[in-house]
C-alpha positions as CSV (number, residue, x, y, z in Angstrom):
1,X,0.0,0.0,0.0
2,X,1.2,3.4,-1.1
3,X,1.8,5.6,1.9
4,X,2.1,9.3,2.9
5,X,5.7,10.6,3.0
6,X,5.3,14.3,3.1
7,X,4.3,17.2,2.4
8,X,6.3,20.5,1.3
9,X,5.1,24.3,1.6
10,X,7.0,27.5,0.4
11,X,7.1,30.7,1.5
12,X,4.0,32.6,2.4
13,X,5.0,35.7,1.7
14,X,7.4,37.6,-0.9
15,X,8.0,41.5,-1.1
16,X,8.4,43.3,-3.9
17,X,12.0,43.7,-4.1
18,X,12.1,39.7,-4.6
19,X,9.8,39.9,-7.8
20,X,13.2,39.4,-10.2
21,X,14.8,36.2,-10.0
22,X,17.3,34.1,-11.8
23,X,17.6,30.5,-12.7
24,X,20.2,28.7,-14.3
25,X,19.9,25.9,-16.4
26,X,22.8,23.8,-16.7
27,X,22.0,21.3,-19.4
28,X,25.0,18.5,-20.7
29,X,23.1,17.5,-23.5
30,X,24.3,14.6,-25.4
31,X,24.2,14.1,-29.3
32,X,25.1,10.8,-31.4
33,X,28.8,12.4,-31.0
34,X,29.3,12.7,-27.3
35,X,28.7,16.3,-27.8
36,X,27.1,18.7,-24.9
37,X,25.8,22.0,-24.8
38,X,25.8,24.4,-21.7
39,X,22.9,26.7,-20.9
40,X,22.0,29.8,-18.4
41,X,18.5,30.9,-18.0
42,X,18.1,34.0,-16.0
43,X,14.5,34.7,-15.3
44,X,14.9,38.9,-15.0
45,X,11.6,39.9,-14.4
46,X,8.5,38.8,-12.9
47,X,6.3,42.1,-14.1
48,X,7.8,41.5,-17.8
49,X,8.4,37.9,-17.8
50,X,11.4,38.4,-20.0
51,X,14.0,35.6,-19.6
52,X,17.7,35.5,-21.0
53,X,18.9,32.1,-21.6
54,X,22.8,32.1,-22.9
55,X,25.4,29.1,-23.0
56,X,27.3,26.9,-25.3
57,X,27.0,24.5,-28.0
58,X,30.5,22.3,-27.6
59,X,30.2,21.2,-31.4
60,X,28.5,24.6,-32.3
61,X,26.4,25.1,-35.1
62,X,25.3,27.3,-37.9
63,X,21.6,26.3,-38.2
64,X,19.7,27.3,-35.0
65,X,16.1,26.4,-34.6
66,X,13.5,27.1,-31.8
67,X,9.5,25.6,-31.6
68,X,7.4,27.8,-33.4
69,X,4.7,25.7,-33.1
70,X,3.3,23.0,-30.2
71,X,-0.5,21.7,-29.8
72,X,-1.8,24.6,-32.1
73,X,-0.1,27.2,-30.1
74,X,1.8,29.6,-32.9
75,X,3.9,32.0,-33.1
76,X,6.4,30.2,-30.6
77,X,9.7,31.8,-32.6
78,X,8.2,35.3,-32.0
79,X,8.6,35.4,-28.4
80,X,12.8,35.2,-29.3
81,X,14.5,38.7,-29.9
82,X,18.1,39.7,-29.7
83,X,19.9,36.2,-30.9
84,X,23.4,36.8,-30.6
85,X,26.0,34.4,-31.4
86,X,30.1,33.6,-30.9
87,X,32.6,31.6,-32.4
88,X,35.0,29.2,-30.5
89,X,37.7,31.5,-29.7
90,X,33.9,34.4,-28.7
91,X,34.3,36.7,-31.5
92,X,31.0,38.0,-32.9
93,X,29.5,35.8,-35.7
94,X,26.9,37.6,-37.9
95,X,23.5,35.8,-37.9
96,X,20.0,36.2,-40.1
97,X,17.0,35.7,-38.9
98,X,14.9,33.4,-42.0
99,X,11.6,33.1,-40.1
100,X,10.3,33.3,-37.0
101,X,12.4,30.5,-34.8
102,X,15.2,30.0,-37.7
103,X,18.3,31.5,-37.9
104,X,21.7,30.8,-39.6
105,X,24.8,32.2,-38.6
106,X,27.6,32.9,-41.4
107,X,29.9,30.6,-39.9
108,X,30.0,27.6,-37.5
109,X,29.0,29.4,-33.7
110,X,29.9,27.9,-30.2
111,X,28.2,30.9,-27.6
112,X,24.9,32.0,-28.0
113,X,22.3,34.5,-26.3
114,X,18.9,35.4,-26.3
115,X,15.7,36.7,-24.3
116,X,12.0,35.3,-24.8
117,X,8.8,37.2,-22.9
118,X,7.3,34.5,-21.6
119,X,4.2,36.1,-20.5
120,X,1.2,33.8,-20.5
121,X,-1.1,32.9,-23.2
122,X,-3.9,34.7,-24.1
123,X,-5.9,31.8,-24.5
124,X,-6.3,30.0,-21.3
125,X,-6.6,27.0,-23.3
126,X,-3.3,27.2,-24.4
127,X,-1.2,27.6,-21.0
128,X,-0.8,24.0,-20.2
129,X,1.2,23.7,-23.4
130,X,3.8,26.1,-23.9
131,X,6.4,28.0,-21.0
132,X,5.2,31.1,-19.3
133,X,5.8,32.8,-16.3
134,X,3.2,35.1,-14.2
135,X,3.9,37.0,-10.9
136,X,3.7,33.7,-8.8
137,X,4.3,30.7,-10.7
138,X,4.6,29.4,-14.3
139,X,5.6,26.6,-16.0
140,X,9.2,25.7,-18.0
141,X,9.3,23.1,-20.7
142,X,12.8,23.0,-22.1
143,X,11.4,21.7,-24.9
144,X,10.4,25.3,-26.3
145,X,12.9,27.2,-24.5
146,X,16.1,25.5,-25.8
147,X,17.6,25.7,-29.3
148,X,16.0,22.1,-31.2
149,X,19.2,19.7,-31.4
150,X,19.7,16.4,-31.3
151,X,19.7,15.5,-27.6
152,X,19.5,12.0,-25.0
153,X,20.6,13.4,-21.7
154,X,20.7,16.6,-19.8
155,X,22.1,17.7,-16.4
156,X,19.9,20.8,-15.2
157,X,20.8,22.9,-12.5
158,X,17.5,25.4,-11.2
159,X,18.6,28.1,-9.2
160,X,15.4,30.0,-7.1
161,X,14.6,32.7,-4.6
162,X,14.7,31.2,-1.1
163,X,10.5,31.8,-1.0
164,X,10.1,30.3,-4.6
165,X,9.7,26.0,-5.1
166,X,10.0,23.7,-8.0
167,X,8.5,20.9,-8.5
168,X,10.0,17.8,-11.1
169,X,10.0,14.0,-11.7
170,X,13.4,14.3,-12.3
171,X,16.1,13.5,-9.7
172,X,18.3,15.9,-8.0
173,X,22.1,15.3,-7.2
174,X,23.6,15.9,-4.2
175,X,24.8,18.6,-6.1
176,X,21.3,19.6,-6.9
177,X,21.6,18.8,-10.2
178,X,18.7,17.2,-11.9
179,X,19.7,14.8,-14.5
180,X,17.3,14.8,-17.6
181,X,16.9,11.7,-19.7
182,X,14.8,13.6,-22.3
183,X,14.7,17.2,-22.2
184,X,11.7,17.5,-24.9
185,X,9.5,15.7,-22.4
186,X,10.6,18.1,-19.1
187,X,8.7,20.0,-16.9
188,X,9.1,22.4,-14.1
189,X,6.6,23.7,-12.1
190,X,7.9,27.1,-10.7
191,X,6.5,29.4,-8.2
192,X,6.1,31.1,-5.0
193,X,4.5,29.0,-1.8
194,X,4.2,25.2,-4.1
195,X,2.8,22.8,-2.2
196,X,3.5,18.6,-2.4
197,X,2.1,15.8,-0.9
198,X,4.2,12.6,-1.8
199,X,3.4,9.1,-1.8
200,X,6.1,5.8,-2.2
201,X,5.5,2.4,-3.1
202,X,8.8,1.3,-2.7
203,X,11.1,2.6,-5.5
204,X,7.7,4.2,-7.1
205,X,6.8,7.5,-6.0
206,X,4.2,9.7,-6.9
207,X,4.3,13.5,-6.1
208,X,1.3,16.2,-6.4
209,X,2.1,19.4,-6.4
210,X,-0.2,23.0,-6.3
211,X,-0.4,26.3,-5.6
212,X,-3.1,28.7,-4.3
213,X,-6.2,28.4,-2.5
214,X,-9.1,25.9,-3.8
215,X,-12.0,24.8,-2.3
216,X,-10.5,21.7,-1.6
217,X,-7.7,20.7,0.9
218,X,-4.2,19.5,-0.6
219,X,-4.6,16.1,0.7
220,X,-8.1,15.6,-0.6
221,X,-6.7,16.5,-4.3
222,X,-3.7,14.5,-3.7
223,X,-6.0,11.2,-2.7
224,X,-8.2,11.7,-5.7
225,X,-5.6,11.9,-7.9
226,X,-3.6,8.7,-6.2
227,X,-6.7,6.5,-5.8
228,X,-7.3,7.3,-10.0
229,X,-3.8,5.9,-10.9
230,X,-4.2,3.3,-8.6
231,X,-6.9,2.5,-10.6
232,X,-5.7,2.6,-13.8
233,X,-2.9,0.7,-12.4
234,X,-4.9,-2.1,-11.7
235,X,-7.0,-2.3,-15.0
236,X,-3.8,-2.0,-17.1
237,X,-1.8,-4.4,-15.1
238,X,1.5,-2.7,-14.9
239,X,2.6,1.1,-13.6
240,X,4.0,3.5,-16.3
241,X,6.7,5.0,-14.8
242,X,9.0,4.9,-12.2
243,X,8.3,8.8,-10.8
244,X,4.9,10.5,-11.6
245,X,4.1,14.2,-11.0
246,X,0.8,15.3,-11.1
247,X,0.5,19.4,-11.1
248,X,-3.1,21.1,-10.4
249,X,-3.0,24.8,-10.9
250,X,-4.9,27.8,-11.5
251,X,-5.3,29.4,-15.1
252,X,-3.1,32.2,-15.4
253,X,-6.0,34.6,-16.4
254,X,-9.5,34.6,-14.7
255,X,-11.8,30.8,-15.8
256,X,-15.2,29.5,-15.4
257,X,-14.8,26.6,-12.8
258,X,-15.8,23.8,-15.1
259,X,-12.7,24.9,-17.1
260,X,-9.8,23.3,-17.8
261,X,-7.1,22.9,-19.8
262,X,-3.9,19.7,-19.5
263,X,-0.9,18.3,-21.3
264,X,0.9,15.1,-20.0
265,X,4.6,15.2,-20.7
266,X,6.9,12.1,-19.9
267,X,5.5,11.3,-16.7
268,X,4.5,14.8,-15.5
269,X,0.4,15.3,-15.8
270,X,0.5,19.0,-15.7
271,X,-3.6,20.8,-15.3
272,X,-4.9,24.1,-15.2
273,X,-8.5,24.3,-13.6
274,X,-10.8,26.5,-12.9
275,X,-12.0,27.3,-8.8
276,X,-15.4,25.7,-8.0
277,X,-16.9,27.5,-4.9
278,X,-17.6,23.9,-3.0
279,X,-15.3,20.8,-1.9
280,X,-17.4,18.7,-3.4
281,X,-17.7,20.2,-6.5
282,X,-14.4,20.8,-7.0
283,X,-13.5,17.3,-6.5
284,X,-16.1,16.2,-9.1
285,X,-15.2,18.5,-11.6
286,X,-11.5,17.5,-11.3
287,X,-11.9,13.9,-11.3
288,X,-12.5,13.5,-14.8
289,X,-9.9,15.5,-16.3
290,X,-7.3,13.6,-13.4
291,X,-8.6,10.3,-14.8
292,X,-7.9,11.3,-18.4
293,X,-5.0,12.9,-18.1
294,X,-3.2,10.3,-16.1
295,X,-4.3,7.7,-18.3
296,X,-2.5,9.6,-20.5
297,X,0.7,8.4,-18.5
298,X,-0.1,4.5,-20.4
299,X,-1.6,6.3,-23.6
300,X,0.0,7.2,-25.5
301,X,3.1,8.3,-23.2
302,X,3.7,4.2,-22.4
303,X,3.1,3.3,-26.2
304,X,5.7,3.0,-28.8
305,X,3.1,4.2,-31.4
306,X,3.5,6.6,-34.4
307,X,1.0,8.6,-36.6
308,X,-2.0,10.5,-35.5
309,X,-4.6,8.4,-33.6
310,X,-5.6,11.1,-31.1
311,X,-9.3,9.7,-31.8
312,X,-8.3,7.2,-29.4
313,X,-6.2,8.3,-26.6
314,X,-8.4,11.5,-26.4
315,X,-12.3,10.7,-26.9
316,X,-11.8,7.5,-26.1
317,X,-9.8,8.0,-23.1
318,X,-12.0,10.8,-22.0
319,X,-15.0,8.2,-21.7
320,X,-12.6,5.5,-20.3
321,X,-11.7,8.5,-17.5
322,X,-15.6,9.1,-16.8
323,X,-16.1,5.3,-16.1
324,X,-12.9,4.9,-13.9
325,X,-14.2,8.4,-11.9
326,X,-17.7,6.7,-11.3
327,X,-16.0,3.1,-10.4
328,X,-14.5,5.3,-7.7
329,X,-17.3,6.8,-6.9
330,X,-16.3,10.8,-8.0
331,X,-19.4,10.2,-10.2
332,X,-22.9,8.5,-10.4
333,X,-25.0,7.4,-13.1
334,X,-26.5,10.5,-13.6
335,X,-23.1,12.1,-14.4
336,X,-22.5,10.0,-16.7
337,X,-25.5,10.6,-19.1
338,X,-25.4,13.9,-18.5
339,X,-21.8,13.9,-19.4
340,X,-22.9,11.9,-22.9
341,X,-26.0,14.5,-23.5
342,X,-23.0,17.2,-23.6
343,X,-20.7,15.4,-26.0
344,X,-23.7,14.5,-28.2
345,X,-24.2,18.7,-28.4
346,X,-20.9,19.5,-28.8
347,X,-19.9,16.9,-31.6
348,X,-23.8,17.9,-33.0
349,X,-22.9,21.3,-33.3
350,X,-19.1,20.6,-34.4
351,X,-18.5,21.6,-38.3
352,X,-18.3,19.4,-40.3
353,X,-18.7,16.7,-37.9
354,X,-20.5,14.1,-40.1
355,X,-17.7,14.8,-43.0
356,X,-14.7,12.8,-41.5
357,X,-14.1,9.1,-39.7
358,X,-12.6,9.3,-36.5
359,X,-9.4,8.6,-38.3
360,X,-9.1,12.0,-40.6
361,X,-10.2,14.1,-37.9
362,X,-7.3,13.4,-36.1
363,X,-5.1,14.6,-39.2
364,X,-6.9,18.0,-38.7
365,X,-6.6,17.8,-34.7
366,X,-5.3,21.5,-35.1
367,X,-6.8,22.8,-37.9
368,X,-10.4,22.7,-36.8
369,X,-11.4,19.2,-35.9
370,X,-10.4,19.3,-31.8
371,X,-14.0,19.1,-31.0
372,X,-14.9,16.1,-33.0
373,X,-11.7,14.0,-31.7
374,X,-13.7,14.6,-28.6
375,X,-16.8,14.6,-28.5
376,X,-17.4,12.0,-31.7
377,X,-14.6,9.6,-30.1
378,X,-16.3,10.2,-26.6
379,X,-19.9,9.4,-28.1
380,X,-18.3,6.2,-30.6
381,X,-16.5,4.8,-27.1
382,X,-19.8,4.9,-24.9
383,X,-21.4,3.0,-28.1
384,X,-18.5,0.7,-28.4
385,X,-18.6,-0.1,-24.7
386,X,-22.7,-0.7,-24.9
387,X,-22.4,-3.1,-27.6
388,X,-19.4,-4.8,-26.5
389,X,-20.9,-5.6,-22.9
390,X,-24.5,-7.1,-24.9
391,X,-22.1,-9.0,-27.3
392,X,-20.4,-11.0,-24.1
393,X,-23.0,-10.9,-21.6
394,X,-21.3,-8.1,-19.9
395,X,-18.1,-10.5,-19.6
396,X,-16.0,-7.4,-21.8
397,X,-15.3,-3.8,-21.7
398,X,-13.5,-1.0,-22.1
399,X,-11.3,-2.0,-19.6
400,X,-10.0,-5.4,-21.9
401,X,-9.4,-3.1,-24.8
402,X,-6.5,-0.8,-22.7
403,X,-5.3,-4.0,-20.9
404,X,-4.8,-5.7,-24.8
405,X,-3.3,-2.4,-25.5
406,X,-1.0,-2.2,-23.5
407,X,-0.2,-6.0,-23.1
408,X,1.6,-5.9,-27.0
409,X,2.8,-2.5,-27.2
410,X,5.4,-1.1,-24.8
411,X,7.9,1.3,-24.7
412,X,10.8,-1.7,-25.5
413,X,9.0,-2.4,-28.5
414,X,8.9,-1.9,-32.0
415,X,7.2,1.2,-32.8
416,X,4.0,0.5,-35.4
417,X,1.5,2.5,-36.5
418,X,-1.0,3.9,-34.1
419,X,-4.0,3.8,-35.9
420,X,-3.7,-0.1,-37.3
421,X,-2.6,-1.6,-33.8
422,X,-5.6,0.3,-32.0
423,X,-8.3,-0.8,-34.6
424,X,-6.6,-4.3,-34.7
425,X,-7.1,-4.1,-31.2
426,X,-10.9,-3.0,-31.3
427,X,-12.3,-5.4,-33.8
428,X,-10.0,-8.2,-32.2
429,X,-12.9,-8.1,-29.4
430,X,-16.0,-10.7,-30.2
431,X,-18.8,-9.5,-32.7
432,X,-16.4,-5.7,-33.0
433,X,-15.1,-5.5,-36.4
434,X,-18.5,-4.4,-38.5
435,X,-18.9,-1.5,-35.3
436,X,-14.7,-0.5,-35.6
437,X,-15.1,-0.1,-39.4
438,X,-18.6,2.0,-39.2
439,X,-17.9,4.3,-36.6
440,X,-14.2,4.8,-36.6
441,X,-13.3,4.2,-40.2
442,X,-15.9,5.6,-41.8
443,X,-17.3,9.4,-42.0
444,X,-20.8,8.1,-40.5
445,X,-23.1,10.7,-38.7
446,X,-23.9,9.6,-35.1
447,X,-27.9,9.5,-34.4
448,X,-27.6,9.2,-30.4
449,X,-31.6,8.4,-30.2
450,X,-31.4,5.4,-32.6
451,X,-27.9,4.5,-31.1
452,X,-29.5,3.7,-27.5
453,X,-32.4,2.8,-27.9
454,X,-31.9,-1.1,-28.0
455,X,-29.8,-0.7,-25.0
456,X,-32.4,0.6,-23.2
457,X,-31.9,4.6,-22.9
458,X,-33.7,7.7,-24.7
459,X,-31.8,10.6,-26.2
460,X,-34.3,13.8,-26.4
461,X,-32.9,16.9,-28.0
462,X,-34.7,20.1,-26.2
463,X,-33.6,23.2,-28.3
464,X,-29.8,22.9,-28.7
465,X,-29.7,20.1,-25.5
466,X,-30.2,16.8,-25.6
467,X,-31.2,15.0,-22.3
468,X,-30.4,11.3,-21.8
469,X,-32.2,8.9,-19.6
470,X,-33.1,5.4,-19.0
471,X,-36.2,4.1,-20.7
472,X,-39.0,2.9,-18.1
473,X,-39.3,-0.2,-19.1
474,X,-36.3,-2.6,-20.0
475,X,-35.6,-6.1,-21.0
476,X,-33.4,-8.5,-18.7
477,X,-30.2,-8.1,-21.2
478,X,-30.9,-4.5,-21.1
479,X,-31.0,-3.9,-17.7
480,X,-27.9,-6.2,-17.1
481,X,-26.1,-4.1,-19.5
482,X,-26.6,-0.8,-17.7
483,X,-26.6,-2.2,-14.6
484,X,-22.9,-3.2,-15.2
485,X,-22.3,0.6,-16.1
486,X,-23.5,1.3,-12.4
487,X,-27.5,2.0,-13.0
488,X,-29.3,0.8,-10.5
489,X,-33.3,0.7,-10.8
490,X,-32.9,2.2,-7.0
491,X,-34.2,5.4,-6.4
């Protein structure tokens, strides 16, 4: 059993004269050649959120890039100004600029420098994705804060403000040096007064970290998000990692509290979240992002799959998260329809959303089609569930499909195609193959009404709402169906 091992808080106050801070990176980042780079980033202001990062490239370079682009956030290159660059011997090297994010130097360069405002998105939406620093806290992903090279390893040295805390799944030295297996997939958490509650499982661990006041206490958050990876844990049969950090935050910029906004790096689950006004609310509202986000940590982060099956380990995830939160008892039954209602509306009202399978709207993820990879992949794995339970007498589920999924495909193993191993792996399940080719292959509308209605549930569409219940009268297979999805005929 997994057990509390502490808990850490930062400082509760900071004046204004400690509002600029510095932290250095120190990053030995290895290439096929044995070659390392060296990097300083000074974080200068708090009010601007203008960083300088400078260091040194050990092989130097004359091609420099920098992310323009991550999860449909642009303009990534912009936030650069003042590149400046030196050769071996730190003479000045000229350098154009081609495009936002791409430079080239007019001979091979060793020392560079730069700045990047990293002030907050100013789309909410897009703040679990990209760096940025407020006042208080923020986020740094090396990934779009370094130059793009070739890289397997990094040593990273943070230095803070006595008040300020990070929080990491990577390991410190005695030196405090955290050592970095893949910088593209870091993630600090950064910020005045963080808060942890730790768990450990012998050499597992499992850290959740916060900041701020919610309407919830830190240990409550830290259970439900424990008990949800227990959870998946068991379904899936194996852990995912060897450290997990899950971060729960506020948006930078003011959010309705059923908001929220995640991105799961490596092993870090990192989500912004609006502030419901009750525990219990709160704790709800959270449970089902947690769940999906952390399943996240197997799929597709524990998957050594290519290509863009988002469809999957997005709407379909999403629904597997709602189950496990209802299992756990975060949710009921009514939830859970009300929950489908939504998705019905949202994929309804989606453009375009009876023009492309499952499949192709996952090619246009960021051009458009977000909502359907939800929604439609939401609504087509609540189907897929319903139909797989009646085909087996409720002896299948969604749970066998992830546990398949994860039982041939593994990080030590050949990497395949995503979207051929996970429909392999849906119409491998009894009576599946005619239901995986309709509704995921295939650009076929969804009509929720006629969908449920063997199984025993009404979809009513009032105005732009559709309300979904359970029918009053249902057959023994039907109500064995839904009973197994937690209705009971109970008041």
């Amino acid at each position: 059993m997994l057990s509390t091992v502490g808990q850490r808080t930062g400082s509760a106050y900071v004046s204004a004269t400690l509002l600029t801070c510095a932290v250095w990176v120190l990053c030995g980042v290895l290439t096929a050649n044995a070659q390392t780079h060296d990097v300083q980033i000074s974080i200068n202001s708090q009010n601007t959120s203008r960083i300088t990062i400078e260091g040194r490239l050990s092989a130097g370079a004359e091609d420099w890039s920098f992310r323009n682009v991550h999860a449909g956030v642009s303009g990534l290159g912009e936030r650069i100004s003042g590149l400046s660059l030196n050769d071996d011997n730190g003479a000045s090297v000229v350098v154009r600029k081609l495009t936002p994010g791409e430079y080239k130097s007019d001979a091979k360069a060793f020392g560079f420098r730069y700045e990047i405002k990293l002030d907050p998105p100013a789309a909410n939406a897009a703040a679990a994705h990209v760096s940025w620093l407020s006042a208080r806290y923020g986020v740094l992903m090396l990934g779009d804060l370094l130059p793009v090279q070739s890289s397997t390893r990094a040593s990273v040295k943070l230095k803070l403000p006595a008040n300020w805390g990070v929080s990491s799944t990577e390991q410190k030295t005695s030196n405090s040096v955290y050592e970095v297996s893949d910088p593209e997939q870091v993630l600090f958490f950064v910020g005045e007064n963080l808060r942890e509650r730790g768990f450990r499982d012998g050499d597992f661990s499992f850290l959740f970290a916060t900041i701020g006041a919610w309407a919830f206490d830190d240990g409550d958050a830290a259970s439900l998000a424990m008990n949800l990876f227990r959870e998946h844990r068991r379904v899936i049969g194996r852990r995912p990692r060897k450290n997990v950090l899950t971060v729960v935050a506020p948006f930078p910029h003011p959010a309705e509290s059923s908001e929220w906004s995640a991105e799961t790096r490596g092993a870090t689950v990192f989500l912004l979240a609006g502030r419901a006004p009750s525990k219990n609310v709160a704790l709800a509202q959270l449970s089902t992002p947690l769940a999906h986000e952390l399943l996240h940590l197997w799929v597709p982060n524990d998957l050594t799959l290519s290509g863009d099956y988002d469809w999957f380990y997005e709407g379909f995830t999403l629904y597997q998260a709602m189950r496990v939160a209802m299992r756990l008892g975060y949710l009921n039954f009514h939830d859970y329809l009300k929950a489908l209602g939504r998705a019905y509306d949202g994929y309804f009202a989606a453009e375009g959303h009876g023009q492309f399978s499952l499949v192709d709207a996952s090619r246009r993820r960021w051009t458009g089609a977000e909502a359907l990879i939800y929604n439609k992949g939401m609504l087509v794995a609540f189907l897929y569930d319903l139909t797989l339970r009646q085909q087996t007498q409720g002896t299948k589920s969604m749970d066998d499909i992830y546990r398949k999924l994860l039982r041939h495909s593994n990080r030590a193993g050949e990497r395949r195609e995503g979207n051929l191993v996970v429909i392999e792996t849906l119409e491998s399940m009894p009576g599946m193959t005619e239901f995986t080719t309709r509704h995921v292959e295939s650009s076929m509308s969804i009509d929720l009404p006629a969908s449920v209605q063997p199984f025993g549930l009404l979809a009513n569409r009032f105005g732009a709402r559709t309300h979904v219940s359970v029918a009053e009268t249902l057959s023994r297979a039907q109500r064995s169906v839904l009973a197994g999805l937690g209705y009971s005929a109970q008041p």
